[in-house]
C-alpha positions as CSV (number, residue, x, y, z in Angstrom):
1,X,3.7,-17.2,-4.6
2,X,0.8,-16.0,-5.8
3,X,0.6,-15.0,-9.5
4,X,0.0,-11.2,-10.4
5,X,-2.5,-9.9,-12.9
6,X,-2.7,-6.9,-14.5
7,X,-5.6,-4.7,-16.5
8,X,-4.4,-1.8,-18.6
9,X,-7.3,0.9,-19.5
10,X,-7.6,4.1,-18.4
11,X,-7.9,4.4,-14.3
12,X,-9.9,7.0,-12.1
13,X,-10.3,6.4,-8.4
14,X,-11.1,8.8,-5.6
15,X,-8.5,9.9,-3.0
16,X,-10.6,11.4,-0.3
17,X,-13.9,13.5,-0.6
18,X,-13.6,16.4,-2.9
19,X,-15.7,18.4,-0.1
20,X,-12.8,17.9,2.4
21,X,-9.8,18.4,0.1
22,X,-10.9,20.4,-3.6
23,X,-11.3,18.7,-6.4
24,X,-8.4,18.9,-7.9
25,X,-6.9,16.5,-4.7
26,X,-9.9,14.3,-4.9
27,X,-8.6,11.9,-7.0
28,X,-5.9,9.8,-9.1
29,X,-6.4,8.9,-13.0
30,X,-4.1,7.5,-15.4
31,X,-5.0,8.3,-19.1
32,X,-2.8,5.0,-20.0
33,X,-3.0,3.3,-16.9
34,X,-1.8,-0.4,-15.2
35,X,-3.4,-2.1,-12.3
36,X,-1.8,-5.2,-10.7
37,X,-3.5,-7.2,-9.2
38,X,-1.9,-10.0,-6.2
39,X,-4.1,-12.6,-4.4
40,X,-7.5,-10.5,-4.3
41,X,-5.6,-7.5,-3.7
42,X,-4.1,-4.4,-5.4
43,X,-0.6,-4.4,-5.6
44,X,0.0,-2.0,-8.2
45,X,-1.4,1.2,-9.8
46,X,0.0,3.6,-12.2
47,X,0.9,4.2,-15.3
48,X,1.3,1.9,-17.7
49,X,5.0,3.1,-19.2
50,X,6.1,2.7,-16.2
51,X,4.8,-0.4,-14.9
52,X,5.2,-3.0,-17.3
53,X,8.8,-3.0,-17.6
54,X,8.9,-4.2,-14.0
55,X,6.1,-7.2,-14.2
56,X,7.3,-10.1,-13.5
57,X,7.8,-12.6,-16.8
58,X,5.5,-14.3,-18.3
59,X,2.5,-12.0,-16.2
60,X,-0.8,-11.6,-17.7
61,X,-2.0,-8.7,-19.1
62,X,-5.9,-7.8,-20.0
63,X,-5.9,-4.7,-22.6
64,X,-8.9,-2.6,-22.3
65,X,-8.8,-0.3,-25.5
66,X,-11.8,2.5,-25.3
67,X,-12.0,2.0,-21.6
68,X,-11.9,3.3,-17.9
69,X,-11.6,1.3,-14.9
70,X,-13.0,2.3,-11.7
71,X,-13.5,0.8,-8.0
72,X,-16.7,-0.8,-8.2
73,X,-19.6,0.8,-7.4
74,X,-20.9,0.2,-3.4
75,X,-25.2,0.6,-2.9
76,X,-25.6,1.6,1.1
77,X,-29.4,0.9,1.1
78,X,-31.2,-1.8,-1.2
79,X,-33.8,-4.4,-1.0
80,X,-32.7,-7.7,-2.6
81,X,-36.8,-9.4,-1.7
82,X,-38.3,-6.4,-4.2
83,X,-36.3,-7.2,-7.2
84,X,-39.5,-8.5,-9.1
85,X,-41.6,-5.8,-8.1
86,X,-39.0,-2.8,-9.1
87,X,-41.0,-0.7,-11.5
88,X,-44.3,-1.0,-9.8
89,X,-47.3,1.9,-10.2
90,X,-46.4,4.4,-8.3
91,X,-47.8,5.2,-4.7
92,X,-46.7,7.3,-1.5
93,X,-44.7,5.2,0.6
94,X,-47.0,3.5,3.2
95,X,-49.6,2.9,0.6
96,X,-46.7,1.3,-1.3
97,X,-45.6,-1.2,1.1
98,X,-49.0,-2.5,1.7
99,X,-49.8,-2.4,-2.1
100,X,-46.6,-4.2,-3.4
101,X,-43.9,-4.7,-0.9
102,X,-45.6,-6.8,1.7
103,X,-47.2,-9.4,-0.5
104,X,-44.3,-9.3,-2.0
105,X,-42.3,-10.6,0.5
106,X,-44.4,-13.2,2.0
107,X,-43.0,-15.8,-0.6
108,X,-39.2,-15.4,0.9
109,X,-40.1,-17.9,3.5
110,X,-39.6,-20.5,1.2
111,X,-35.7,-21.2,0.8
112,X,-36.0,-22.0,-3.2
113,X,-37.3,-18.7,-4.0
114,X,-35.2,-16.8,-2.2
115,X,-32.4,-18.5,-3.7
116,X,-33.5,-17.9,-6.7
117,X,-34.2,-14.7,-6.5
118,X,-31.0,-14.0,-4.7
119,X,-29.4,-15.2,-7.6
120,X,-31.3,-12.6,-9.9
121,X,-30.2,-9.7,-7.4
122,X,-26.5,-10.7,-7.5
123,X,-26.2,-10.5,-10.9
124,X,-28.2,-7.5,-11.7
125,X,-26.1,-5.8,-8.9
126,X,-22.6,-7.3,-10.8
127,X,-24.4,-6.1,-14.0
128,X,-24.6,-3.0,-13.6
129,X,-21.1,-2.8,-11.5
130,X,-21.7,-3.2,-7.7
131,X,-19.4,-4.9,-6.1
132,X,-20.4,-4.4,-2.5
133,X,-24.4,-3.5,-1.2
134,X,-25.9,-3.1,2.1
135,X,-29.3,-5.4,2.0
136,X,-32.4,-6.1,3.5
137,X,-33.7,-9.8,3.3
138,X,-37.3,-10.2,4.5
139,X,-38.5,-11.3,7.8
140,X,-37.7,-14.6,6.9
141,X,-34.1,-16.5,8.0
142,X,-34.1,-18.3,4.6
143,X,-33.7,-14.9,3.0
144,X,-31.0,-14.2,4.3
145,X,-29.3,-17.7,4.2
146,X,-30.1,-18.1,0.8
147,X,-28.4,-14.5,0.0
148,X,-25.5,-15.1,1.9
149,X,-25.1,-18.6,-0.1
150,X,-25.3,-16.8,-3.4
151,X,-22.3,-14.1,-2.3
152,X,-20.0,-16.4,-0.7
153,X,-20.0,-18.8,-3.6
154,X,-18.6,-15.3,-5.6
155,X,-16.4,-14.2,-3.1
156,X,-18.2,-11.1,-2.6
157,X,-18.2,-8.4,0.0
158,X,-21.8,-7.8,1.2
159,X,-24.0,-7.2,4.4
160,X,-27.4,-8.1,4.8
161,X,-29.6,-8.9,7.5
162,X,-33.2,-10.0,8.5
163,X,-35.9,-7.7,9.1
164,X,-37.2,-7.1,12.3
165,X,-41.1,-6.7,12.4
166,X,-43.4,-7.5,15.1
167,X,-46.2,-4.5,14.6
168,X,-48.1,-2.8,12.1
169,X,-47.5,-5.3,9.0
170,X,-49.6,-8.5,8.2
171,X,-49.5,-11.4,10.2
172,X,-47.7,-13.3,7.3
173,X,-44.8,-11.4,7.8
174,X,-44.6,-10.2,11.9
175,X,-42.3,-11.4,13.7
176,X,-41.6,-11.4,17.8
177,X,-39.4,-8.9,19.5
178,X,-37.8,-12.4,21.5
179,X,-37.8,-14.4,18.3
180,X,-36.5,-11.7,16.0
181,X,-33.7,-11.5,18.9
182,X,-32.8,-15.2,18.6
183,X,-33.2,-15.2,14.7
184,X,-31.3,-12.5,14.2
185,X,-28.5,-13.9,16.5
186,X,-27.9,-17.0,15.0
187,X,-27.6,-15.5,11.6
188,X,-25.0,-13.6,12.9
189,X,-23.4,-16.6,14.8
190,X,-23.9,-18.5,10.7
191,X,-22.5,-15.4,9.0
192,X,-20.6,-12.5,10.3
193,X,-17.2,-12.2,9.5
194,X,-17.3,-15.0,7.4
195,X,-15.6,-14.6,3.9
196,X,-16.4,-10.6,3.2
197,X,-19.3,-11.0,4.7
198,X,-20.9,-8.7,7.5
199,X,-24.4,-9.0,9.3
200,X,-26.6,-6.0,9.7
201,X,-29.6,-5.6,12.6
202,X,-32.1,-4.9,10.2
203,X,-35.3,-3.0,11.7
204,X,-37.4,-2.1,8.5
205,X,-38.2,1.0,10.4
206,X,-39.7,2.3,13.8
207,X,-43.5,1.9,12.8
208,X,-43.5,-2.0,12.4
209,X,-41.2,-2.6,15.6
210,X,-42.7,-2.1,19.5
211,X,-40.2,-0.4,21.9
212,X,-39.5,-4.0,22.9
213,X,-38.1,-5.0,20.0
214,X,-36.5,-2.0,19.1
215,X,-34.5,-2.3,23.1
216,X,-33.8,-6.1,21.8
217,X,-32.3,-5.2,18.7
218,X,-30.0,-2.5,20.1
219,X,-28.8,-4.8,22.3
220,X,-27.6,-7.4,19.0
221,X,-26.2,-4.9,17.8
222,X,-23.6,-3.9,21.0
223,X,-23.6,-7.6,21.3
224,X,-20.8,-8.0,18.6
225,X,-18.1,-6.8,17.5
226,X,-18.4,-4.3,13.6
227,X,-21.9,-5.4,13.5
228,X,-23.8,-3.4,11.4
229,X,-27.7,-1.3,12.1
230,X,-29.8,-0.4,9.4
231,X,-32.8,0.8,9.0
232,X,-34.8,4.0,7.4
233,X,-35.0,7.3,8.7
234,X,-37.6,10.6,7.9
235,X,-38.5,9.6,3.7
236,X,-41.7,10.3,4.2
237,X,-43.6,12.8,6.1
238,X,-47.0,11.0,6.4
239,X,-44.5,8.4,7.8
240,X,-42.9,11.0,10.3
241,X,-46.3,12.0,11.4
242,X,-46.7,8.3,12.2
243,X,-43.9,7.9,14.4
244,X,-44.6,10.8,16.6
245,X,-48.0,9.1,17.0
246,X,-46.4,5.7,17.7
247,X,-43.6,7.3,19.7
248,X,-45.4,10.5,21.8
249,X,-42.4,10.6,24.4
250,X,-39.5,10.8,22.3
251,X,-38.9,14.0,20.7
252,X,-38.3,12.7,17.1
253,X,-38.0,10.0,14.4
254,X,-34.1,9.6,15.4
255,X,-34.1,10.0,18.9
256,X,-36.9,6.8,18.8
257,X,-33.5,5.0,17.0
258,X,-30.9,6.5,20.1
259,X,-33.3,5.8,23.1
260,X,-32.9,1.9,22.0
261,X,-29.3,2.2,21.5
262,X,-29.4,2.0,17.6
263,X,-26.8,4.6,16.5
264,X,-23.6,4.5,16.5
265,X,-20.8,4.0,14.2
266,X,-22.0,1.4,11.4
267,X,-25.0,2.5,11.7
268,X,-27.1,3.3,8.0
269,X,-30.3,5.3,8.0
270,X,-31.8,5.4,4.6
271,X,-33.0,8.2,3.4
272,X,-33.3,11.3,5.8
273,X,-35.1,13.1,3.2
274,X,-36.5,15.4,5.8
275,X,-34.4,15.8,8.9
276,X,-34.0,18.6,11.4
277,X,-31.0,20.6,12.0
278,X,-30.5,18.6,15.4
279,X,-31.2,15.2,13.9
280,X,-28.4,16.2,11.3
281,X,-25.7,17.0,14.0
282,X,-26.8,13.5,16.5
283,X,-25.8,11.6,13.1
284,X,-22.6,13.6,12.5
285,X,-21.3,13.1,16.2
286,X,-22.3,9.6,16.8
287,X,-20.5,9.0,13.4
288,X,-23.4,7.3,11.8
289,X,-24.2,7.2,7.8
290,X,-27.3,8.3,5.6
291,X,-27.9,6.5,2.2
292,X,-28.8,9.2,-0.2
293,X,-31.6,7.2,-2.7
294,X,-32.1,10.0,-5.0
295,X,-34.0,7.5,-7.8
296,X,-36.4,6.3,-5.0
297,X,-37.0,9.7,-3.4
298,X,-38.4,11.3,-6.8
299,X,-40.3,7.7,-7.6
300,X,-42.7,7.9,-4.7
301,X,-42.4,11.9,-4.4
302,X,-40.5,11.9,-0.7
303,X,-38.9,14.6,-1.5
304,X,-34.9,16.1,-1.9
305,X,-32.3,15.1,0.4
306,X,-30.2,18.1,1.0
307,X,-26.7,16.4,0.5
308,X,-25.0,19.5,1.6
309,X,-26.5,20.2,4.4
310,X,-26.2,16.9,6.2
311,X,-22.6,16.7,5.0
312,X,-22.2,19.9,6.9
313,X,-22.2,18.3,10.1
314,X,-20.4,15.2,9.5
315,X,-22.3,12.4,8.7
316,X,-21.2,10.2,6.2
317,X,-23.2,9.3,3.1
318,X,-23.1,6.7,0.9
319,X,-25.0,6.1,-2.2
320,X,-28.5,3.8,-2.3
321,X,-30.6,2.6,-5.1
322,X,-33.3,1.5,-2.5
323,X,-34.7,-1.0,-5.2
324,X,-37.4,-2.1,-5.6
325,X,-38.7,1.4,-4.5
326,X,-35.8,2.9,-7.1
327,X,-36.4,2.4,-10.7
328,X,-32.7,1.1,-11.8
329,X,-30.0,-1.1,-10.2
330,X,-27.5,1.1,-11.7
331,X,-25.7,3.4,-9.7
332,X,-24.5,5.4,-13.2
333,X,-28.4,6.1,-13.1
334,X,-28.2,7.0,-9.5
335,X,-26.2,9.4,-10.0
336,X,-27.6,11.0,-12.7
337,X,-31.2,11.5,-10.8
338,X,-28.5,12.9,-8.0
339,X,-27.5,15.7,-10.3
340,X,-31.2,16.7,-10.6
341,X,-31.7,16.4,-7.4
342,X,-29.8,19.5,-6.3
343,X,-30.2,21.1,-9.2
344,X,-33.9,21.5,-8.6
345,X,-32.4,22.9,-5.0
346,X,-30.1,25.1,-7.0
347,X,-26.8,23.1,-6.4
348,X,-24.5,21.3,-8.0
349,X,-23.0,17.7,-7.7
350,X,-19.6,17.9,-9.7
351,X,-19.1,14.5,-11.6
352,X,-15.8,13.7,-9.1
353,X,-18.1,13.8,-6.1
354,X,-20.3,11.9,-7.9
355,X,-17.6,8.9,-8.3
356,X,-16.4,9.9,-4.5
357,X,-20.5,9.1,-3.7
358,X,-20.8,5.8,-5.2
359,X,-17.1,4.4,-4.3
360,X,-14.9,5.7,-1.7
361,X,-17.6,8.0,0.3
362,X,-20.0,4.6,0.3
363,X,-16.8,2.5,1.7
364,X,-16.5,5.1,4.3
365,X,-20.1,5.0,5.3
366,X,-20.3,1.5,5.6
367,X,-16.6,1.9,7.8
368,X,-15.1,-0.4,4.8
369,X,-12.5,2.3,3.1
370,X,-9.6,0.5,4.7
371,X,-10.6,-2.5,2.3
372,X,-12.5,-1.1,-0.6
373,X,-13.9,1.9,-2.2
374,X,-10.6,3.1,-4.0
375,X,-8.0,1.4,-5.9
376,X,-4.8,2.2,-3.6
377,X,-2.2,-0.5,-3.2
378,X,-3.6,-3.4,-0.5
379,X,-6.7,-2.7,-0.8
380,X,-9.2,-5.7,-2.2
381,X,-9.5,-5.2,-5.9
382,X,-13.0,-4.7,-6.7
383,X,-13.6,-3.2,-10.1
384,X,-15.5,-2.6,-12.4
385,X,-14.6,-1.7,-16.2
386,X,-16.6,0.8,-17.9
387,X,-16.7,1.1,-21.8
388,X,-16.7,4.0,-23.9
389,X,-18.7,2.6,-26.8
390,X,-21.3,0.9,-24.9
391,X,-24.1,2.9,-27.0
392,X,-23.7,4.9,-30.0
393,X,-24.9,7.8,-28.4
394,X,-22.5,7.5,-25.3
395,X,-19.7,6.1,-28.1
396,X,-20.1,10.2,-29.9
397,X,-20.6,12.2,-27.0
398,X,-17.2,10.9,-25.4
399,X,-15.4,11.5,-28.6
400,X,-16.5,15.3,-28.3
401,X,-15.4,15.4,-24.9
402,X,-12.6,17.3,-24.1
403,X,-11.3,16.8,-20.4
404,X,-11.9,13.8,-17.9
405,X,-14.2,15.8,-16.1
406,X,-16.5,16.0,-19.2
407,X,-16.4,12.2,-20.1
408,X,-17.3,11.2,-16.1
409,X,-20.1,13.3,-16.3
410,X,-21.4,12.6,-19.3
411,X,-20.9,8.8,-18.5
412,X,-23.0,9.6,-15.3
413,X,-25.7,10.7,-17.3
414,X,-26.1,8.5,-20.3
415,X,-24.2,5.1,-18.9
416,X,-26.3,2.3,-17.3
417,X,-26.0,-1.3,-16.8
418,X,-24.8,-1.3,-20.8
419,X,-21.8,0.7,-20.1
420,X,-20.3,-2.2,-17.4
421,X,-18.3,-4.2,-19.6
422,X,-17.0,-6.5,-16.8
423,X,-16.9,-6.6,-12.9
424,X,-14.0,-8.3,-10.6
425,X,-14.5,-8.8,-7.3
426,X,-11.1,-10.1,-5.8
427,X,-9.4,-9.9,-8.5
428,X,-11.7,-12.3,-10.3
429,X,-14.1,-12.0,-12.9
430,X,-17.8,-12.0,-12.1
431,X,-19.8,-10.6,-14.9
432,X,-18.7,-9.7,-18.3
433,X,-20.7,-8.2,-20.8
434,X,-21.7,-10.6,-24.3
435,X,-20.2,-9.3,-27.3
């Protein structure tokens, strides 16, 4: 048999969305808390006092003193091929494509930068506490081979695919609507469903793709079974204004996307910064997913993605960092430009929605919270732990915090990649902080 683990820290994990259910339901936390830990999987959570009396001799347990664990942190939109241009001078979003983005990619044809690279990505993302992303390689295969290497040597649930982009980008990086078709499918043939990894049909978005390719890539993705689609969606609206250009006889950005058969369950749109009522309740009944990038958004000036109402109808939203057009791998700092986001819309994001957003509520967008996103018994035990003295400042503040709610909050604003002491994926250890 398999021999058990166990972590003892404090332990917060989300229940079910706090819109759906109140706070106060949302979630689970254990001030002195145990989590055992079985072959990959959760076997155990609860309180410590309780727990350790019935471990089996001779099990190991890691201490945690000054503490909390949490699920790890899931990113539903991110572009592993921009990592060394995050941080670039600022531009609206078409002019920052064709500034940084494309050049930028051009290089992931070759299979030794992209694994380098990919190996950059991974641990930034394990850094800062994301155990699970939904990425977009480049146009090239070898970006996405070279990625899916780097996660299945660490065990490491993730979905990525190769863009699709036969139009309206330079020649360097264009594909064919027939050989993005065959590319595409023999990634998926390489790589889905292997490990804890998943393949997504990766349009970059409906500007760069004709109607043919668009019709080709909806039919990959009814192809196979829990394939993923993603793309973006209405960030931008010099890009909307494209689109109806491009697109004359459809009667919007996301009905180009259902014409070709792209939406449907598993389906991610990033962004949606600006969509209609109508859009809003398509997503909601076709059970599709909107990554909410609220770093990237305010970077190049899209605008502020009205979380409440396109939970309203339904859809499902996960948490994106969208870098290299975000400024921070960190979904701490995520969530903290989150929490400014509605506040300049006069709302509020409550610090337990804000753990729902970046665990449980991305599993569920990304149709995963029967494996990941919380830390319920069977469930794959990714998780990260998060320190309470990781600065100075953060060490005070906490030690004039008086409730849980207090601490996540201010953890959500001050914390960063510093405050990820370590990150397990499976049970295992894949990034711990030096001392």
């Amino acid at each position: 048999m398999p021999q058990a683990k166990a972590f003892r820290a404090a332990l917060l994990h989300s229940l079910a969305d706090p819109r759906e259910v109140g706070i106060e339901a949302s979630y689970e936390y254990f001030e002195d808390g145990l989590l055992v830990v079985e072959d990959g999987k959760v076997a155990q959570i609860g309180a410590a006092a309780e727990l350790l009396a019935s471990l089996p001799a001779g099990t190991e347990v890691t201490e945690y003193p000054d503490a909390l664990i949490t699920p790890g942190f899931i990113d539903t939109h991110i572009h592993y091929p921009q990592t060394g241009m995050i941080a670039s001078y600022g531009e609206q979003l078409l002019d920052w494509l064709n500034t940084y983005t494309f050049p930028t990619e051009r290089a992931f044809g070759d299979a030794a930068h992209a694994g380098e690279v990919a190996e950059v990505f991974l641990k930034e993302l394990l850094r800062n506490g994301t155990t699970t992303a939904l990425v977009f390689g480049s146009v090239h295969k070898e970006s996405v081979d070279a990625f899916f290497e780097a996660c299945e040597k660490r065990n490491l649930r993730m979905i990525a695919g190769k863009v699709l982009m036969d139009r309206n980008a330079p020649g360097y990086l264009t594909d064919t609507a027939e050989s993005g078709y065959a590319d595409s499918k023999a990634l998926i043939e390489r790589w889905h469903g292997k490990g804890r990894l998943h393949y997504a049909v990766t349009p970059r978005f409906a500007p760069t793709s004709t109607p043919e390719q668009l019709t080709l890539a909806g039919k990959l993705f009814q192809e196979y079974p829990d394939l993923y689609m993603h793309t973006h969606l209405s960030e931008n609206r010099q890009e909307i204004e494209w689109v109806r250009e491009l697109f004359p006889e459809r009667k919007g950005y996301l009905d180009v996307y259902d014409h070709h058969g792209l939406i449907g369950a598993r389906s991610v749109f990033a962004h949606g910064v600006h969509l209609c009522d109508d859009e809003c309740q398509r997503l909601g009944e076709t059970g599709s997913a909107v990554a909410f990038c609220p770093t990237s958004n305010l970077f190049l000036g899209s605008g502020l993605f009205d979380l409440e109402k396109v939970e309203g109808y339904g859809v499902r939203v996960g948490l994106g960092t969208d870098v290299g057009a975000g400024t921070s791998f960190s979904q701490l700092q995520s969530l903290n430009e989150a929490y400014k986001v509605m506040q300049l819309q006069g709302k509020k994001l409550d610090p337990f929605k804000s753990l729902y957003l970046a665990t449980l509520g991305g599993a569920r967008a990304l149709y995963l919270d029967d494996r990941i996103g919380n830390l319920q018994p069977g469930k794959e035990a990714d998780f990260v732990v998060l320190d309470y003295k990781a600065t100075p400042l953060i060490d005070f503040r906490l030690s004039q915090a008086t409730t849980l709610e207090e601490k996540l909050f201010a953890l959500t604003i001050l914390g960063d990649d510093r405050a990820v002491k370590e990150t397990y994926a499976a049970g295992v250890s894949v990034h711990r902080k030096e001392a």
